[in-house]
Structures are given as C-alpha cells and as structure tokens.
C-alpha positions in Angstrom: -0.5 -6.5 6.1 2.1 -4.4 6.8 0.6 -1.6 5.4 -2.5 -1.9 7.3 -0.7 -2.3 10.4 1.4 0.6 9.9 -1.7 2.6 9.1 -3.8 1.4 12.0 -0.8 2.4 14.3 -0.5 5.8 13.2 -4.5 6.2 13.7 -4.0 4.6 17.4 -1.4 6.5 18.1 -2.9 10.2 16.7 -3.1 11.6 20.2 0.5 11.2 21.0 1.9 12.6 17.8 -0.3 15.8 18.0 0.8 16.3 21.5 4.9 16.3 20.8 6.4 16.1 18.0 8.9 12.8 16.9 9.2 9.9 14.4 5.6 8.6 15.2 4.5 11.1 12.7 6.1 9.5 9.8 3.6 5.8 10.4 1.2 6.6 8.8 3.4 8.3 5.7 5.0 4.7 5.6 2.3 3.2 5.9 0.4 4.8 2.7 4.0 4.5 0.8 4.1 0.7 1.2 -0.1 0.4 0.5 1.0 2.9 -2.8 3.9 0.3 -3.7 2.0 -3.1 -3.7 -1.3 -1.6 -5.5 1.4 -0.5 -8.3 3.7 -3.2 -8.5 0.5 -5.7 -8.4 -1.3 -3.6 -11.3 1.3 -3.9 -13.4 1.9 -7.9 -12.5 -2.0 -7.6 -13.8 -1.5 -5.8 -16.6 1.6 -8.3 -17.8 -0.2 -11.2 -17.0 -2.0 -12.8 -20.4 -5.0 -14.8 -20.3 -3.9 -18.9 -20.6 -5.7 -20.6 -23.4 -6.6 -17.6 -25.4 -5.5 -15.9 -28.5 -5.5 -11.7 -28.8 -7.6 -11.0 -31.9 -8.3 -15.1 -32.7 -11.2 -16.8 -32.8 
C-alpha cells in the first residue's frame, strides 16, 4: 500500500516536480524501491515455502 501510494503521489504530483526541482522527485524512485523489495522478499517467502502434505519425488 505504501508503495502504491508513494507511486500515485509522484504521478499527481508530476507537474510540480518538472517545474522546480526538490525532493518530490525522489517519490516515485521510493516508491518503485519499496514495490521492488516486497515482490523479492515475497518471491523468495514462495520459493521457501514447501507444499503441506506432500512428499518431493514420493508417491
């Protein structure tokens, strides 16, 4: 959510940073970073997580 907020705030806000320049710029870098850090850290919780019930390679 934060992410997405972040995101949609520097897309609001476009105008503003174009005309001067100033930290506004850097929403929408922060933004991305944080959406970059929850798809890896929540791939990898994937890939660790095994399957309940069920044997690699068994039948």
């Amino acid at each position: 959510m934060l992410a997405a907020a972040l995101m949609f705030g520097s897309a609001t806000l476009t105008p503003m940073v174009i005309a001067e320049e100033g930290p506004l710029g850097l929403l929408g870098l922060v933004g991305w970073l944080a959406w970059v850090v929850w798809t890896v850290t929540y791939g990898i919780t994937l890939i660790r997580l095994s399957p309940s019930g069920s044997a690699v390679g068994g039948s």
